[in-house]
C-alpha atoms as a printed R data frame, in Angstrom:
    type eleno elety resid chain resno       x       y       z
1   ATOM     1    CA   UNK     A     1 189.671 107.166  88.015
2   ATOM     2    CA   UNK     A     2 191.621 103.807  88.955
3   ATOM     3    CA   UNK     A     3 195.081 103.688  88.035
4   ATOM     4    CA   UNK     A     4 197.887 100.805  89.173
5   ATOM     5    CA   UNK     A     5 201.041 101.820  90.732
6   ATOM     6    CA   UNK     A     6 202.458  98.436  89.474
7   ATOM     7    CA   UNK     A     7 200.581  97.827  86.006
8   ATOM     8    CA   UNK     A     8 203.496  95.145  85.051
9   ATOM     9    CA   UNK     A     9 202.016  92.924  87.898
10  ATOM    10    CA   UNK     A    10 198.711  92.024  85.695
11  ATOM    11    CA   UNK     A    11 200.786  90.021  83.504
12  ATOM    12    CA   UNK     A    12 200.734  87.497  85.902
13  ATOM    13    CA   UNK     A    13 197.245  86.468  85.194
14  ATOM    14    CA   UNK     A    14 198.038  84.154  82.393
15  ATOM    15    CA   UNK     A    15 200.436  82.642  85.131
16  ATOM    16    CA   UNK     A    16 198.124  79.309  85.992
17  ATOM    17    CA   UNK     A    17 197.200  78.849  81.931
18  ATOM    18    CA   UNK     A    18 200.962  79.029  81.561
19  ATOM    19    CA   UNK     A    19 201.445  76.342  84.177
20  ATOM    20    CA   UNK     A    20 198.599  73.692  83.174
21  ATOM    21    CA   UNK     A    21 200.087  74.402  79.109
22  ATOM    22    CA   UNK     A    22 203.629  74.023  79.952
23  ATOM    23    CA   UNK     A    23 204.191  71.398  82.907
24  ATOM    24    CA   UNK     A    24 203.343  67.643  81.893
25  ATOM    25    CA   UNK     A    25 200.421  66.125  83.753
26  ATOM    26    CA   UNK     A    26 201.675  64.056  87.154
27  ATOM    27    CA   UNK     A    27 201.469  60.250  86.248
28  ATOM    28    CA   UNK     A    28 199.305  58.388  89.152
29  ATOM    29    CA   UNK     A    29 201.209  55.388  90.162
30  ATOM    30    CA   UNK     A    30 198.471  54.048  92.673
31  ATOM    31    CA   UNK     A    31 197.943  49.933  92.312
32  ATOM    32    CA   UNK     A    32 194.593  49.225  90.694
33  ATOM    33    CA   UNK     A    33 191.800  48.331  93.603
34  ATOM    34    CA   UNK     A    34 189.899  45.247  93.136
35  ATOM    35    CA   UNK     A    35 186.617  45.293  95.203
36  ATOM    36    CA   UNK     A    36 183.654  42.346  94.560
37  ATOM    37    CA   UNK     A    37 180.734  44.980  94.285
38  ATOM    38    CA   UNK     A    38 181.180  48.549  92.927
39  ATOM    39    CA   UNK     A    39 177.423  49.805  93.941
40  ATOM    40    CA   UNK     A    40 178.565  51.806  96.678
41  ATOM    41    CA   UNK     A    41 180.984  53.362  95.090
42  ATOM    42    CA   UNK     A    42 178.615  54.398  92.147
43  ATOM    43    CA   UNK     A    43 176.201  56.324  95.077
44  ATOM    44    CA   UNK     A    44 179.291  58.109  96.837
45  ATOM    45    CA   UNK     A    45 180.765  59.375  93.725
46  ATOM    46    CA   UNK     A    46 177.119  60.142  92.140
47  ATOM    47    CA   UNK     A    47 178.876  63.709  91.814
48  ATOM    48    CA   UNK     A    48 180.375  62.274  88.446
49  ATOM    49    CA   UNK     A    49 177.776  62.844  86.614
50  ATOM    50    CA   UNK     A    50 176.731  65.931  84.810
51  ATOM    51    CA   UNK     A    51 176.213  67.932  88.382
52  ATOM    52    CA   UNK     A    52 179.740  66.991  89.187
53  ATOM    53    CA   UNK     A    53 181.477  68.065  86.014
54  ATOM    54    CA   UNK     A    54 179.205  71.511  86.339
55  ATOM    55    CA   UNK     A    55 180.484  72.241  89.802
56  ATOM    56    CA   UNK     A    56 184.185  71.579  89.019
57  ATOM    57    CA   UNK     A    57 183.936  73.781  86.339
58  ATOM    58    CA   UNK     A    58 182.435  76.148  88.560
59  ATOM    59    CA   UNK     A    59 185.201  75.626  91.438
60  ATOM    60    CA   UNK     A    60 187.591  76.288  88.123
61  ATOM    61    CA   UNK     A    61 185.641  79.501  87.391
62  ATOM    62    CA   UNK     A    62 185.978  80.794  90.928
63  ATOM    63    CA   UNK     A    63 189.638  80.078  91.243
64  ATOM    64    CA   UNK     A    64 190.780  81.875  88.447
65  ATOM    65    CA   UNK     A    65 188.490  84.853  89.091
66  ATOM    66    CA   UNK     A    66 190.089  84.984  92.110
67  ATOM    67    CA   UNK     A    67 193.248  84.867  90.864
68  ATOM    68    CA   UNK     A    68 192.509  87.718  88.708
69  ATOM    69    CA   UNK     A    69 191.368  89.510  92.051
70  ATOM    70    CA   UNK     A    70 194.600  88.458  93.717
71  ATOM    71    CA   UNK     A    71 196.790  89.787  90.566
72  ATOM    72    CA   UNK     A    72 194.684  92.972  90.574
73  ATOM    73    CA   UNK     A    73 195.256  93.101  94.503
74  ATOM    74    CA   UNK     A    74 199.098  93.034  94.368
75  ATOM    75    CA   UNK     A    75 199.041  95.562  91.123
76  ATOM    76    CA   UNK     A    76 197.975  98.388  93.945
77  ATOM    77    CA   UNK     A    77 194.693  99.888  92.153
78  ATOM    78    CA   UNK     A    78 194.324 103.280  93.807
79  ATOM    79    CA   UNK     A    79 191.835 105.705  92.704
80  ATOM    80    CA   UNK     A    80 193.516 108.981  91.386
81  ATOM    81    CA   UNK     A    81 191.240 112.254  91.361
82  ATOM    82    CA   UNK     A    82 191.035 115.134  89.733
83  ATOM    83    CA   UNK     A    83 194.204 117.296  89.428
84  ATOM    84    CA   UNK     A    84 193.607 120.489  91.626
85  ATOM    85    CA   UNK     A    85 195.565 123.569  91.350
86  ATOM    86    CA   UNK     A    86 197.079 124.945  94.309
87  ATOM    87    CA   UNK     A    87 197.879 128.919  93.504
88  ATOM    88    CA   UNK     A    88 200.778 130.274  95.300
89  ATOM    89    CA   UNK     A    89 202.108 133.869  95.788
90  ATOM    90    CA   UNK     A    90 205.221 134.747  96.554
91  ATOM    91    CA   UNK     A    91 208.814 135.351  94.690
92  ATOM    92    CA   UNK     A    92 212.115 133.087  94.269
93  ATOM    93    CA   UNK     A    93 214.138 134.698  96.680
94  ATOM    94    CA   UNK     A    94 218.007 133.851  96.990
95  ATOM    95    CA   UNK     A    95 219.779 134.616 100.496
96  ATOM    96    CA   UNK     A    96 223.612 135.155  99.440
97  ATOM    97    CA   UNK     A    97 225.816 135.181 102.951
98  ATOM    98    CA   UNK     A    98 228.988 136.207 103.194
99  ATOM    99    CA   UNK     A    99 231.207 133.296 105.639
100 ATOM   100    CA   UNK     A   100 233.967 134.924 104.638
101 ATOM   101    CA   UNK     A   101 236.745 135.657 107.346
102 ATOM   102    CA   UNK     A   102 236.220 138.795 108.528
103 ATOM   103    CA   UNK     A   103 232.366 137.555 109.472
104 ATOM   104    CA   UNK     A   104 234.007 136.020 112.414
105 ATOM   105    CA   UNK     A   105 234.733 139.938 113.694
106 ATOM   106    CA   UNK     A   106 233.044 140.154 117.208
107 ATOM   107    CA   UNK     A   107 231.497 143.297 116.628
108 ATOM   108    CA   UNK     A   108 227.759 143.030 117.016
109 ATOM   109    CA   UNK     A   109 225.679 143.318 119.979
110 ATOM   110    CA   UNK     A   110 222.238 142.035 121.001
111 ATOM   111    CA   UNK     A   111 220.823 143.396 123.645
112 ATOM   112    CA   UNK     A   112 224.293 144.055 125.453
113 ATOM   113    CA   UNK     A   113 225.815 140.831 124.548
114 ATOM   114    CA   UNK     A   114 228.257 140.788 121.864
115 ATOM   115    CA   UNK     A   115 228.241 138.680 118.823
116 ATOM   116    CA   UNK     A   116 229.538 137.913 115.452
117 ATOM   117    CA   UNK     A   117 228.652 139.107 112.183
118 ATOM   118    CA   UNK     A   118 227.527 135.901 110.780
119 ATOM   119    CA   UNK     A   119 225.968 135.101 114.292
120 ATOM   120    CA   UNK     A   120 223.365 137.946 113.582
121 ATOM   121    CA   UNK     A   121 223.202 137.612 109.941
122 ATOM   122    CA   UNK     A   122 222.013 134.098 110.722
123 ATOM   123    CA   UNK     A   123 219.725 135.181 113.686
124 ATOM   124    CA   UNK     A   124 218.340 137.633 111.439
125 ATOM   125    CA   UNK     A   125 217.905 135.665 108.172
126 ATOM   126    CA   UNK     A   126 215.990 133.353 110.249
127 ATOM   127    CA   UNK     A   127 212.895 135.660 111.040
128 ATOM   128    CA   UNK     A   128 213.766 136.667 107.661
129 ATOM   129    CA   UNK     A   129 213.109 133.304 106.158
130 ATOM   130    CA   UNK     A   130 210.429 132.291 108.748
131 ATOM   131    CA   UNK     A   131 208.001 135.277 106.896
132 ATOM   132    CA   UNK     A   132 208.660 134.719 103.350
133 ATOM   133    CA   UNK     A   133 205.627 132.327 102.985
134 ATOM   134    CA   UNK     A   134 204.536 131.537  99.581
135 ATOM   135    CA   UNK     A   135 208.232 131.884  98.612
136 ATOM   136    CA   UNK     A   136 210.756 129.801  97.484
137 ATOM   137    CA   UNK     A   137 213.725 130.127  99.334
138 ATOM   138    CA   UNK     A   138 217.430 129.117  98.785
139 ATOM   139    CA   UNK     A   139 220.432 129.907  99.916
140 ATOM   140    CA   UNK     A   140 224.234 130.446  98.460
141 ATOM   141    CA   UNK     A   141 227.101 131.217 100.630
142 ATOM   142    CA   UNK     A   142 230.266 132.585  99.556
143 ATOM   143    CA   UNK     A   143 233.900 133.482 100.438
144 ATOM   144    CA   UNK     A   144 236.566 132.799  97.942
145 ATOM   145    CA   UNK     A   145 234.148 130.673  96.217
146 ATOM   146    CA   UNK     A   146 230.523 130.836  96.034
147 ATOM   147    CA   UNK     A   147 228.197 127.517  96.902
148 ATOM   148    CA   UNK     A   148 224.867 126.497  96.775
149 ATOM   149    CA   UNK     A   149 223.886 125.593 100.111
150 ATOM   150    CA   UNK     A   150 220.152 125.157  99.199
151 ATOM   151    CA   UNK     A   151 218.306 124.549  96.432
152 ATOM   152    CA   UNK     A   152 215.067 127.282  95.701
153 ATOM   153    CA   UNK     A   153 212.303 125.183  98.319
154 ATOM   154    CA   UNK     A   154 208.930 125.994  99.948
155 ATOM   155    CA   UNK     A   155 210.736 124.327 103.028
156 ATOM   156    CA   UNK     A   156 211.465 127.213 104.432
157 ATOM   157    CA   UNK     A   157 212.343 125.056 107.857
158 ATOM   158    CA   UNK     A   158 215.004 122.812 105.806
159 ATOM   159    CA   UNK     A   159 216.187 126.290 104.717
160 ATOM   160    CA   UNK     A   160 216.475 128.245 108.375
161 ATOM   161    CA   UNK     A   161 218.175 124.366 109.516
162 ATOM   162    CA   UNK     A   162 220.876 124.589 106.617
163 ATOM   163    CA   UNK     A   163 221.927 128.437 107.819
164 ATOM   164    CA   UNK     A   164 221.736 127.574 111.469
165 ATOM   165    CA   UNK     A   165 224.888 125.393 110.276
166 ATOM   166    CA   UNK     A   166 226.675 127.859 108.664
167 ATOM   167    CA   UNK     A   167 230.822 129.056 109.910
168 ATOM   168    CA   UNK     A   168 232.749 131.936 108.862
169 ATOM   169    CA   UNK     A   169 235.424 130.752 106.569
170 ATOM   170    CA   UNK     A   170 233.940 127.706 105.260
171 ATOM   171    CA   UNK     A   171 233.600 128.764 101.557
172 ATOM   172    CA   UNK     A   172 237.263 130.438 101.991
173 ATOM   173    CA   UNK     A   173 239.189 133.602 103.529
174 ATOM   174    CA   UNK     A   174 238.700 135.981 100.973
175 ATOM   175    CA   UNK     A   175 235.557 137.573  98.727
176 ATOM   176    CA   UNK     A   176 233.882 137.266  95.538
177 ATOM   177    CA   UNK     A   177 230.706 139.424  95.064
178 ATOM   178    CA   UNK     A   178 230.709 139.568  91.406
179 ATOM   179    CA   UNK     A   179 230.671 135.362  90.954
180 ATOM   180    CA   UNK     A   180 228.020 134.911  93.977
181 ATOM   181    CA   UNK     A   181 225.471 136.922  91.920
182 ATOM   182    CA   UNK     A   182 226.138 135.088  88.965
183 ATOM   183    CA   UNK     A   183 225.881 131.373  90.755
184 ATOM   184    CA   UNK     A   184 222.504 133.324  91.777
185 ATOM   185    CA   UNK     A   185 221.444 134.200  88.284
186 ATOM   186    CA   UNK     A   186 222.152 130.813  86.807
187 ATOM   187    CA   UNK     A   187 219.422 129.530  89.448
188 ATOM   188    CA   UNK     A   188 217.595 131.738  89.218
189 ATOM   189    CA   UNK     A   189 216.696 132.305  85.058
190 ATOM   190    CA   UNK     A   190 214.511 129.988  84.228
191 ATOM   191    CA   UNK     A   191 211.961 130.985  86.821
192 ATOM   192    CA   UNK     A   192 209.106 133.485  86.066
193 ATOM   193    CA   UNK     A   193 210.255 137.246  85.367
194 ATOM   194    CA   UNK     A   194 209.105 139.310  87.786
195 ATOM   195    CA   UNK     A   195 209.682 136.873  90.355
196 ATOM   196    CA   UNK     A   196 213.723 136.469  90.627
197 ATOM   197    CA   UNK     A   197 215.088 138.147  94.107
198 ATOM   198    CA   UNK     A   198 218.429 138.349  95.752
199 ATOM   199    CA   UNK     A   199 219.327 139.595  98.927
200 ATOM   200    CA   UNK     A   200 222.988 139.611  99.344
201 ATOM   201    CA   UNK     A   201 224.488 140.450 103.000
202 ATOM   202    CA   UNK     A   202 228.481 141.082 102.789
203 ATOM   203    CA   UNK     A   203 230.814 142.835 105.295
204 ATOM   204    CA   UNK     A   204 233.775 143.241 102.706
205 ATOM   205    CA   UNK     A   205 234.967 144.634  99.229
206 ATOM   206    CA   UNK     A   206 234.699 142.134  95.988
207 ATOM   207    CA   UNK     A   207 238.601 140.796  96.221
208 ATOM   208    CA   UNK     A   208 238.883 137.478  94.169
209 ATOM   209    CA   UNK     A   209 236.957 135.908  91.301
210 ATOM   210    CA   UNK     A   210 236.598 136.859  87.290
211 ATOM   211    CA   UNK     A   211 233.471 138.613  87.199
212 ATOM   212    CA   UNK     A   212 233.390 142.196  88.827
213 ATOM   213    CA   UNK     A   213 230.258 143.238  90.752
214 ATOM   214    CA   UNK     A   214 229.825 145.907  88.124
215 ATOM   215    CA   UNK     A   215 229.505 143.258  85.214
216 ATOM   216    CA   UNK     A   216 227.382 140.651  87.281
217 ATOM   217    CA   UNK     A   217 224.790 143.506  88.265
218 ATOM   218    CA   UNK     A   218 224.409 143.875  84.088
219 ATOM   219    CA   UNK     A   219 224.018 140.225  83.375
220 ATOM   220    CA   UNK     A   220 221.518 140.378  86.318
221 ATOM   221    CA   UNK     A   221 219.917 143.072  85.096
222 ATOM   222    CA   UNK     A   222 219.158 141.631  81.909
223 ATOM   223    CA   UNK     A   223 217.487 138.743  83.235
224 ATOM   224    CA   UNK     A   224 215.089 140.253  85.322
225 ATOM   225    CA   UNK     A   225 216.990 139.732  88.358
226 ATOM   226    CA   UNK     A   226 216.819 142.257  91.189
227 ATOM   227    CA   UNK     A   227 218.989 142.333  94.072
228 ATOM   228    CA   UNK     A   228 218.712 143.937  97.274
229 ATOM   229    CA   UNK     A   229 222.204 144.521  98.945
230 ATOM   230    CA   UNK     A   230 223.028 144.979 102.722
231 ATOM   231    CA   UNK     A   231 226.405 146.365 104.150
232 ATOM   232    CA   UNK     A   232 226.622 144.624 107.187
233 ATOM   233    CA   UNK     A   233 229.402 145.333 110.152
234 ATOM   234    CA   UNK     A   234 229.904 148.335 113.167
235 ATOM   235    CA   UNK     A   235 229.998 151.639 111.899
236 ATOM   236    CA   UNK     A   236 233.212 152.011 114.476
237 ATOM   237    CA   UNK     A   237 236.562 150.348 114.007
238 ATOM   238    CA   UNK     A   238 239.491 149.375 116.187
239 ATOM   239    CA   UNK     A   239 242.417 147.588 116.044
240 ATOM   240    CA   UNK     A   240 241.122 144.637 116.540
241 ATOM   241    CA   UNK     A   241 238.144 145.466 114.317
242 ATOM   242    CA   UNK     A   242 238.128 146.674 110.605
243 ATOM   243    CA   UNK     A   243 235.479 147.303 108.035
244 ATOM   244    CA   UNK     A   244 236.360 147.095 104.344
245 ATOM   245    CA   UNK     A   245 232.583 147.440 103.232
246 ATOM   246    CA   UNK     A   246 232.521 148.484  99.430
247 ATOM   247    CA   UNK     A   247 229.409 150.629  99.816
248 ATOM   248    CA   UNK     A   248 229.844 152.254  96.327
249 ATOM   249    CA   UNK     A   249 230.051 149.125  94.715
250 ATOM   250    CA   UNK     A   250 226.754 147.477  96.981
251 ATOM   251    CA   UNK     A   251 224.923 150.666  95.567
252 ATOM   252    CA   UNK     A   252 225.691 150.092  92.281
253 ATOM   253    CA   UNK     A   253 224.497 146.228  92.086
254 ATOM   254    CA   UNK     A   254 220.947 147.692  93.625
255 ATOM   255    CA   UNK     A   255 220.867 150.737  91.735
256 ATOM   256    CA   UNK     A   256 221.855 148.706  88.724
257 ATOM   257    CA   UNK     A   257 219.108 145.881  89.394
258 ATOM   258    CA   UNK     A   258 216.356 148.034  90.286
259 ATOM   259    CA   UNK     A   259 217.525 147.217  94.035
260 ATOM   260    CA   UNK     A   260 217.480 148.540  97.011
261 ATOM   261    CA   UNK     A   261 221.340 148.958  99.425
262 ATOM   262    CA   UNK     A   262 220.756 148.971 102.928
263 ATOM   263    CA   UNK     A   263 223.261 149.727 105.747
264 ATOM   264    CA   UNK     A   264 223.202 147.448 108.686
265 ATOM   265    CA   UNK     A   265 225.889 148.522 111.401
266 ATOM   266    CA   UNK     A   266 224.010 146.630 114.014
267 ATOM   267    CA   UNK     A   267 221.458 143.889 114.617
268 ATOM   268    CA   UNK     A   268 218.462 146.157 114.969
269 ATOM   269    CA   UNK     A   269 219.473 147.621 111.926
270 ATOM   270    CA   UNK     A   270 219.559 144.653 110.120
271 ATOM   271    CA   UNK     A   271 216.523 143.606 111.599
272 ATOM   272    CA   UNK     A   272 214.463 146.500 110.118
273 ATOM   273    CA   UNK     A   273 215.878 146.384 106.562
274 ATOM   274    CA   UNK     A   274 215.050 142.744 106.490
275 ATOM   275    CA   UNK     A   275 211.295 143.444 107.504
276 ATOM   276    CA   UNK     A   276 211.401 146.363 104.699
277 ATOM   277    CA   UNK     A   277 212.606 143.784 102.042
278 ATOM   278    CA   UNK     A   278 209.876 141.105 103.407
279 ATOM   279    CA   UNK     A   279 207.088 143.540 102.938
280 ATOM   280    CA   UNK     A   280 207.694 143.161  98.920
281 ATOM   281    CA   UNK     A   281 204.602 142.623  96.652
282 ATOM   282    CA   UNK     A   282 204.047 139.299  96.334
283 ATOM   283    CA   UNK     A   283 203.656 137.950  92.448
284 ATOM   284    CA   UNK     A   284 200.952 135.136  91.332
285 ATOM   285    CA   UNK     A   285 203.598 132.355  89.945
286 ATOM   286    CA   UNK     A   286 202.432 129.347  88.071
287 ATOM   287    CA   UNK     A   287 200.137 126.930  90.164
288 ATOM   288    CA   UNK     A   288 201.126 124.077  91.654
289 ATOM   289    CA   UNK     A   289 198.696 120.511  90.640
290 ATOM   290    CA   UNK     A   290 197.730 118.177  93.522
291 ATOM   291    CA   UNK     A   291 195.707 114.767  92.481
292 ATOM   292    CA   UNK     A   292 194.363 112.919  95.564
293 ATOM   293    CA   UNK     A   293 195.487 109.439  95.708
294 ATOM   294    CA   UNK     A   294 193.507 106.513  97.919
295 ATOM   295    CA   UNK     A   295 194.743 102.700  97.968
296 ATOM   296    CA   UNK     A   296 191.590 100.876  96.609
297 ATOM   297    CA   UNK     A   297 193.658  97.589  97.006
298 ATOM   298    CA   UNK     A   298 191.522  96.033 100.228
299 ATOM   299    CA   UNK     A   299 188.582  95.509  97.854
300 ATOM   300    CA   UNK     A   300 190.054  92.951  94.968
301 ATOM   301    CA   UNK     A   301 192.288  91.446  98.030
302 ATOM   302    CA   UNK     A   302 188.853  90.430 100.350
303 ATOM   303    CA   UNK     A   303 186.712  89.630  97.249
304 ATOM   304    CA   UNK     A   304 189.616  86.988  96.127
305 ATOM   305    CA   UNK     A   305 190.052  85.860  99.768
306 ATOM   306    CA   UNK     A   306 186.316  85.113  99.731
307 ATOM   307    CA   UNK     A   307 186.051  83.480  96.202
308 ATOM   308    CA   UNK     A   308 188.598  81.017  97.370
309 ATOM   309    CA   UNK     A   309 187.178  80.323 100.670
310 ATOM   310    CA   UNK     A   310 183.992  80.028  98.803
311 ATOM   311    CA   UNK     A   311 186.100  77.271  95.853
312 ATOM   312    CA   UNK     A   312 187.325  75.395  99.019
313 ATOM   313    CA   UNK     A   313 183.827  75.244 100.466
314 ATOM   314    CA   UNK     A   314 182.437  73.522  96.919
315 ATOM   315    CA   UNK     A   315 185.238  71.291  97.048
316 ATOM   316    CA   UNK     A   316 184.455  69.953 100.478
317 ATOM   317    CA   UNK     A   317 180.957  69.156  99.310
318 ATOM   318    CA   UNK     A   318 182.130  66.915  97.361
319 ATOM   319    CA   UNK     A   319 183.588  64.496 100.375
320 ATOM   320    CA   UNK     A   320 180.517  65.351 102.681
């Protein structure tokens, strides 16, 4: 059907009865011309007669109709169709990074050269990301603080942009598991059960915030929520180099959540768990509409471009 995207615009139809009611009529103040014999004057304006008044009121007629055409013109018609439904598989899936300090730890190694821990949780995430299609993606990051960085999206490129941005440190030093998964479930309750996923990648033990990992992996369990958690950092320490991974406690949010905890100690690792949580069963979520839209406004815009072409051609007659 034909809708207008601007349906306040037809109001100014009346706009030319508003202007011949309201404004007075111009006063001629030509002289009066005397002339000895009026004959010729009688054949040239023969178009007084009834014919004459006939075609001004059809000049009239054609003006305002195209007027109307003009108005309708600048009211963008466009024809809307039907709504469509566009099915789409898939989960809400929640990244939660760690940026916390100890993400900066050099300790990683693709193929020979070394890395950091958020430089291959990002690398990672990435492919991660790029497969998940039919999902919406989003993405918190936390540290002492958790944030969302992105907003659940089908952009999954927007998504993989937004972590290619990401530094260690830039939610804060320290660590707070227990608050990250409940930013998570507050984004993530309203959507479909069955549908609500987080994958949480951390290198360290829950150290700051007021909700403990064991109570947020309750309150995620009760909405529906299941969380997949991976341990990520080398397996062997130095000096230079320390692990505080709370595996227990990463076990417990998965076991807890109907989860899975994987271990990642190095980017192939991580690489394969990722696949293994990307191979989930997809879940029919509610359809998407889609209604066609086409501008329609080229037709009322040349049919009132021609009716006054065609006005200004009867008035012309009138001098030929």
């Amino acid at each position: 059907m034909v809708e207008f995207a601007w349906p306040a615009a037809l109001g100014l139809v009346v706009a030319p009865l508003l202007v011949r009611w309201f404004l007075p009529v111009a006063e001629r103040s030509e002289r009066a011309l005397f002339v000895p014999n009026v004959t010729e004057f009688r054949i040239a304006g023969a178009s007084s007669g009834l014919a004459g008044r006939f075609r001004r009121w059809l000049i009239l007629m054609v003006m305002f109709l195209s007027w109307i055409l003009l108005v309708a013109a600048i009211a963008r018609p466009q024809y809307v169709g039907q709504p469509t439904a566009i099915p789409t598989s898939g989960r809400d899936l929640m990244l939660a990074i760690d940026v916390s300090g100890s993400m900066g730890v050099e300790d990683m190694y693709d193929d020979a050269k070394r890395e950091t821990r958020l430089d291959a949780v990002k690398r990672v995430a990435a492919e991660f990301i790029d497969r998940r299609e039919g999902d919406r993606v989003g993405l918190i990051v936390f540290g002492t603080q958790p944030y969302l960085y992105v907003p659940l999206t089908f952009d999954r490129k927007t998504v993989g942009e937004m972590l290619d941005t990401l530094e260690h440190r830039i939610a804060g030093g320290r660590t707070t598991i227990g608050n990250t998964i409940g930013l998570a479930i507050h984004h993530l309750k309203e959507r479909p059960d069955g549908d609500r996923v987080v994958v949480l990648l951390t290198d360290g033990a829950h150290n700051e915030g007021d909700l403990s990992p064991s109570q947020a992996a309750s309150l995620a369990s009760s909405f529906g929520v299941r969380i997949h958690t991976i341990g990520v950092g080398s397996s062997s320490t130095t000096f230079f180099s320390s692990l505080s991974l709370d595996e227990a406690s990463l076990r417990h949010i998965a076991a807890t959540t109907r989860g899975t905890y994987y271990r990642a100690s190095d980017p192939d690792m991580l690489e394969d768990e990722n696949a293994e949580i990307s191979r989930m069963e997809p879940v029919q979520q509610d359809p998407e509409t889609f209604r066609p839209i086409q501008s329609v406004l080229h037709w009322p815009l040349g049919l009132a471009i021609a009716g006054f072409l065609t006005a200004i051609g009867l008035s012309m007659r009138n001098y030929a």
